[in-house]
LOPATI-327758 format. One record per residue (C-alpha): residue in one letter; x, y, z. Coordinates in steps of 0.05 Angstrom, whole numbers, plus 5000, padded with zeros to 4 digits. Layout:
N
NODE,a,X,Y,Z
...
END
This chain:
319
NODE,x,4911,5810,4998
NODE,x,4923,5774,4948
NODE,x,4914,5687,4935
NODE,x,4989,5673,4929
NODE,x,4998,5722,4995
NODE,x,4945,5689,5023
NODE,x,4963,5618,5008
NODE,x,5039,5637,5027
NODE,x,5007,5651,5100
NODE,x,4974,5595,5103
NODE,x,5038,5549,5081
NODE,x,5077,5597,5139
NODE,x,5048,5548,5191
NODE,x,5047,5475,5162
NODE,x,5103,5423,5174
NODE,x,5116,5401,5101
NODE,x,5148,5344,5067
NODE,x,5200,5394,5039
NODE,x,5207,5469,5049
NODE,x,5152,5493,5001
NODE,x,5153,5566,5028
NODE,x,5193,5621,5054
NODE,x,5163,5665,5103
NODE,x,5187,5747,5105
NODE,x,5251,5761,5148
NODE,x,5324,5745,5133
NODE,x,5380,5785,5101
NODE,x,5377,5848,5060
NODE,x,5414,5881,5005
NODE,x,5421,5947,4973
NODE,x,5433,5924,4902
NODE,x,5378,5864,4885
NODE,x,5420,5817,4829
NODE,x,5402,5752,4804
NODE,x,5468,5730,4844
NODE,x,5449,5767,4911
NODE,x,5371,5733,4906
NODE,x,5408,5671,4908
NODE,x,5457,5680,4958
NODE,x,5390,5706,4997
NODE,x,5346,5642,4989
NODE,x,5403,5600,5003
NODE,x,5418,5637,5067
NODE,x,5340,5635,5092
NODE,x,5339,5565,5078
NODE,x,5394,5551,5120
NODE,x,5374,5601,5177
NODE,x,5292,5571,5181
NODE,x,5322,5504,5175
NODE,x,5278,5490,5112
NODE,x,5345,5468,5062
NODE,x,5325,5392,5087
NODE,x,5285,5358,5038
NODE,x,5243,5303,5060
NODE,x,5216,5242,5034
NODE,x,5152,5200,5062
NODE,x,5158,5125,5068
NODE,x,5080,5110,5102
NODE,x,5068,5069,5048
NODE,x,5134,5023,5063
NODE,x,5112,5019,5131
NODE,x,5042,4992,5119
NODE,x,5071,4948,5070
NODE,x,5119,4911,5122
NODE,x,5069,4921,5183
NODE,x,5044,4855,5181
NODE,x,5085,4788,5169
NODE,x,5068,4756,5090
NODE,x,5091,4700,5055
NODE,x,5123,4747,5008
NODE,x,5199,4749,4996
NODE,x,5198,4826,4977
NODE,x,5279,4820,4968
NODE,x,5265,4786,4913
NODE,x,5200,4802,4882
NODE,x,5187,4830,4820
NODE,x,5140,4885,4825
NODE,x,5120,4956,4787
NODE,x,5159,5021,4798
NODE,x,5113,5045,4850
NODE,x,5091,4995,4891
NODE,x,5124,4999,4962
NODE,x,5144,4927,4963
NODE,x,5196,4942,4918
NODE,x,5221,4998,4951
NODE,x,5221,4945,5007
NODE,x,5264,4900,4978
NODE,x,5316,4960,4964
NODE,x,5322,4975,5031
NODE,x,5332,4907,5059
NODE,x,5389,4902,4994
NODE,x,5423,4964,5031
NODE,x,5405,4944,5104
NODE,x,5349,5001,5120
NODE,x,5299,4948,5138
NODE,x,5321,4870,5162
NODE,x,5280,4811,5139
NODE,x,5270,4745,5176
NODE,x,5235,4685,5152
NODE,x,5192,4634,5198
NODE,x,5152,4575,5155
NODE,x,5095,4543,5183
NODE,x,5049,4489,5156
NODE,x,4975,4483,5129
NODE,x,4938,4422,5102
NODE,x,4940,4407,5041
NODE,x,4864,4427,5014
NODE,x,4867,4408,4939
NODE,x,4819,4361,4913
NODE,x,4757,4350,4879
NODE,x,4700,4345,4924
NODE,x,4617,4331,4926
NODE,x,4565,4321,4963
NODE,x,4490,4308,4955
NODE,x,4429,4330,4996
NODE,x,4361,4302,5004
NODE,x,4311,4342,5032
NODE,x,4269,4303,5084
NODE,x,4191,4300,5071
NODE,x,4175,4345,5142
NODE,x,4200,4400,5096
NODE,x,4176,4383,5038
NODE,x,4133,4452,5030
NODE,x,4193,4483,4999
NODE,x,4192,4444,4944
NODE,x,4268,4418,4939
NODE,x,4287,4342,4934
NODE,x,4359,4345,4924
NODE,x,4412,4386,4911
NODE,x,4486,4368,4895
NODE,x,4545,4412,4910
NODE,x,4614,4400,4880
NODE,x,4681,4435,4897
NODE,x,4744,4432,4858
NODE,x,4806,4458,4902
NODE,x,4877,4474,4883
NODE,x,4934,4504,4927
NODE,x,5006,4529,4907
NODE,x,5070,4495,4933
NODE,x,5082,4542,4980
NODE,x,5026,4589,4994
NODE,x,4969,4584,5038
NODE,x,4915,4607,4987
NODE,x,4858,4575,4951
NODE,x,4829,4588,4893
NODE,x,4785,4536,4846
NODE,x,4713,4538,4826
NODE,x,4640,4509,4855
NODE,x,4584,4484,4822
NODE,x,4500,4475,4852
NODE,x,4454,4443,4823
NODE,x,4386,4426,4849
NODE,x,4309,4391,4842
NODE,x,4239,4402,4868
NODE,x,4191,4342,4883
NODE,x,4172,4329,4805
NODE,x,4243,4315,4780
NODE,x,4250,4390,4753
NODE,x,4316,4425,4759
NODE,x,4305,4491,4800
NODE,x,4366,4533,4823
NODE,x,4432,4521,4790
NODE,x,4495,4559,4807
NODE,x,4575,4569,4794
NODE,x,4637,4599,4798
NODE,x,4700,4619,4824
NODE,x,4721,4599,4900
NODE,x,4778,4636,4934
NODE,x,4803,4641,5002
NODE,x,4858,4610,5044
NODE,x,4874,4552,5097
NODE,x,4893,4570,5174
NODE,x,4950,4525,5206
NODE,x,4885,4493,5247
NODE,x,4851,4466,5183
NODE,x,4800,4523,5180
NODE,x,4791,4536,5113
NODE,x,4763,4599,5092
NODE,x,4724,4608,5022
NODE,x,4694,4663,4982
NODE,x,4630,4643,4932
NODE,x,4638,4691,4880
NODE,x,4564,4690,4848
NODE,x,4540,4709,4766
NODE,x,4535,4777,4791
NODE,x,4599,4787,4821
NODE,x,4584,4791,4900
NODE,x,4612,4740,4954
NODE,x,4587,4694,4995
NODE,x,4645,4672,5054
NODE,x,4638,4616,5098
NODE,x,4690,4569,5136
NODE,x,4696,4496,5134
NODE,x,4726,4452,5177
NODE,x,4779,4406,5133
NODE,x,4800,4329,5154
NODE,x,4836,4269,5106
NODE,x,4857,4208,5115
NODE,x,4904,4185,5060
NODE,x,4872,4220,4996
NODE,x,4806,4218,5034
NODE,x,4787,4291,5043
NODE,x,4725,4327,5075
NODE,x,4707,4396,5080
NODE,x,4643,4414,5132
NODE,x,4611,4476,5137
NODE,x,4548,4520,5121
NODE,x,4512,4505,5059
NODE,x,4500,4577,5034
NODE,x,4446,4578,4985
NODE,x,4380,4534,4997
NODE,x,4337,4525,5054
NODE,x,4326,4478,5099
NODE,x,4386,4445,5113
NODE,x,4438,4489,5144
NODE,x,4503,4449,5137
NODE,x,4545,4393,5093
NODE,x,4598,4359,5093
NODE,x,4633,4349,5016
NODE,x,4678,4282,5011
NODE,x,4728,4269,4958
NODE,x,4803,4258,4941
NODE,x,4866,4302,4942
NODE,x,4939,4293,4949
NODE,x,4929,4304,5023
NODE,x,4994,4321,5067
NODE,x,5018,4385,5083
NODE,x,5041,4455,5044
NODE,x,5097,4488,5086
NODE,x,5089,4556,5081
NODE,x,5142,4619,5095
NODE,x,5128,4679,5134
NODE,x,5173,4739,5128
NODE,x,5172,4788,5183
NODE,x,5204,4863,5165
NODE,x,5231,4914,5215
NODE,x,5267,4982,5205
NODE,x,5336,4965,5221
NODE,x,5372,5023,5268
NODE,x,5411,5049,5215
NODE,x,5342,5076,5180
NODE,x,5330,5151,5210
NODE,x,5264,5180,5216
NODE,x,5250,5250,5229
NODE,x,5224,5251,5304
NODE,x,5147,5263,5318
NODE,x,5101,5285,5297
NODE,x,5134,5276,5224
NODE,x,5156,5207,5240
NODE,x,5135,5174,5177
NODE,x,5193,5219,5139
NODE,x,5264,5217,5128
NODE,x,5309,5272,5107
NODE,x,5332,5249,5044
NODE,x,5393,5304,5034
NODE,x,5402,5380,5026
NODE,x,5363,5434,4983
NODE,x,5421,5463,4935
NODE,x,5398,5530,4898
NODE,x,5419,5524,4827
NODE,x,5405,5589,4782
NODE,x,5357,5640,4792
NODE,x,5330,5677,4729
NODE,x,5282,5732,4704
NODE,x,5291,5783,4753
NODE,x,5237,5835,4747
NODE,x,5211,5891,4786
NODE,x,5128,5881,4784
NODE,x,5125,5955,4820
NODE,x,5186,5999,4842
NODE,x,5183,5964,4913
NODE,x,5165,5896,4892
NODE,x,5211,5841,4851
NODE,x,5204,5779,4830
NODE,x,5233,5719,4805
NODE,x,5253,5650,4783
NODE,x,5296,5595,4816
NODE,x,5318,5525,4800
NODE,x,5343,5475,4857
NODE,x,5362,5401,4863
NODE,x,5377,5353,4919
NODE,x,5431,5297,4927
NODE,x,5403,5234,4961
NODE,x,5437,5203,5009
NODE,x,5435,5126,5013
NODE,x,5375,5118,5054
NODE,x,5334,5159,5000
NODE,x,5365,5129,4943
NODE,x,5340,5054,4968
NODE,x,5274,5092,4989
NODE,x,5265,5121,4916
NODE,x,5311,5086,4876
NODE,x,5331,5151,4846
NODE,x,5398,5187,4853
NODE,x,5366,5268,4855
NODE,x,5307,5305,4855
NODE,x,5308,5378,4823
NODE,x,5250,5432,4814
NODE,x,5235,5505,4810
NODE,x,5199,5557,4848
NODE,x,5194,5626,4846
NODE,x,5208,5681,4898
NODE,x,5181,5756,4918
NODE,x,5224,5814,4936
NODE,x,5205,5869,4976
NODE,x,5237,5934,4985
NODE,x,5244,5975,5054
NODE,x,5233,6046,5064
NODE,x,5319,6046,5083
NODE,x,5327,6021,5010
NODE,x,5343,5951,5024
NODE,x,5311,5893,4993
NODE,x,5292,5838,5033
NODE,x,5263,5767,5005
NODE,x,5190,5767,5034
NODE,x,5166,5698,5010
NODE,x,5193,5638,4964
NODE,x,5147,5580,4943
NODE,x,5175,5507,4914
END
């Protein structure tokens, strides 16, 4: 047996995203013509129900399976990322969008704060150490970003450890604000800190990451203080959007397999032909917002075999 008859077996028993193979069975006809192979594949298509082509849209669904402060109807976004194949199906009314805003404080601000090491520890060497933060939010977006800065003396008045860099993270609607170290060699260290103001007073408290002996601190400063309201979008599947029931679920049947032209006809032994086919599918309007294309159109090639009562019957097809 032979790879392609083995691999055509093995294809025989898969559910596939389109129908990638033909198995043996179907009509028959005395005279084998470039116009009779066709009129045979389109035929077996029909009668396995394989002529539906099929279209995956996991990726859409773990894009929208969470709510985000992202508007994807109106996001700009590359060709393949699912979010905008997101906002084309809320533009033809495949998935519905609805929008909640809620409200974080207002983080941004320049903070510091300075440690002194007490003398009961004073075997580790460290006097002081100050920390500064600087904190900056969008208008409308939960998110954090800005950049730290340690530095730090022993008992003689030496500087010892001195670190900084980037800070990212987020705020939670209860003040919790979550940040990210990002040290010189690229790692993170994440912590939470507990954020209060008053006015442009604002504090952040919360584990002090890098030096012994004193486990928290609490950095003061000033911001602008207030709140950042924040939007929440929330995407469903709308009932008009038709997956293909379990266990394919996570497909669509984006339109019909048409056989265009078969060519190069050839007999590889006097009971065996073989040859060449073109096809192309019409999307309908859920697969055009899923794609943003109009068609899709390939080639695939097909095996003949020939009964002991003359006939030829199409054994196998592969797409």
């Amino acid at each position: 047996m032979t790879t392609k008859h083995r691999l055509a077996g093995l294809l025989c028993g898969l559910a596939l995203l389109a129908p990638v193979v033909g198995c043996k069975g179907g009509s028959s006809t005395k005279s084998l013509t470039e116009s009779s192979a066709k009129r045979m594949l389109a035929a077996k298509f029909i009668a396995e129900n394989k002529d539906d082509y099929r279209l995956n849209f996991y990726a859409v669904s773990e894009a929208i399976r969470v709510p985000t402060s992202e508007d994807y109807a109106e996001g700009t976004y590359r060709v393949n990322d699912p979010r905008l194949a997101v906002g084309r199906l809320i533009k033809a009314g495949y998935i519905t969008q609805s929008r909640k805003d809620f409200t974080v404080p207002n983080v941004s601000g320049n903070y510091r704060v300075e440690l002194t090491w007490p003398k009961e520890v004073s075997s580790i060497a460290l006097r002081n150490a100050i920390y500064t933060f600087s904190l900056s939010m969008g208008p409308t977006d939960s998110t954090v970003s800005g950049k730290y800065t340690l530095d730090s003396w022993v008992n003689s008045g030496q500087e010892t450890m001195s670190a900084n860099g980037p800070l990212i993270g987020s705020v939670g609607q209860d003040g919790t604000v979550q940040l990210a170290y990002v040290t010189q060699y690229g790692s993170r260290i994440n912590e939470a800190y507990k954020f209060t103001s008053s006015g442009q007073g604002v504090n952040l408290t919360g584990n002090q990451p890098f030096l012994n002996g004193i486990p928290t601190m609490t950095l003061t400063g000033s911001g602008a203080g207030g709140t950042i309201s924040v939007p929440s979008f929330t995407y469903v599947f709308s009932d008009k959007f038709k997956p293909v029931a379990p266990p394919n679920a996570n497909q669509i049947v984006a339109g019909k397999i048409v056989v265009d032209e078969v060519s190069n006809l050839l007999l590889v032994t006097e009971t065996i032909a073989q040859a060449n086919f073109t096809w192309h599918v019409t999307f309908n309007d859920a697969a055009k917002a899923l794609t943003g294309q109009t068609t899709a159109s390939g080639a695939g090639q097909m095996t003949f075999g020939k009964q002991p009562d003359g006939n030829w019957v199409l054994a196998e097809y592969h797409i």
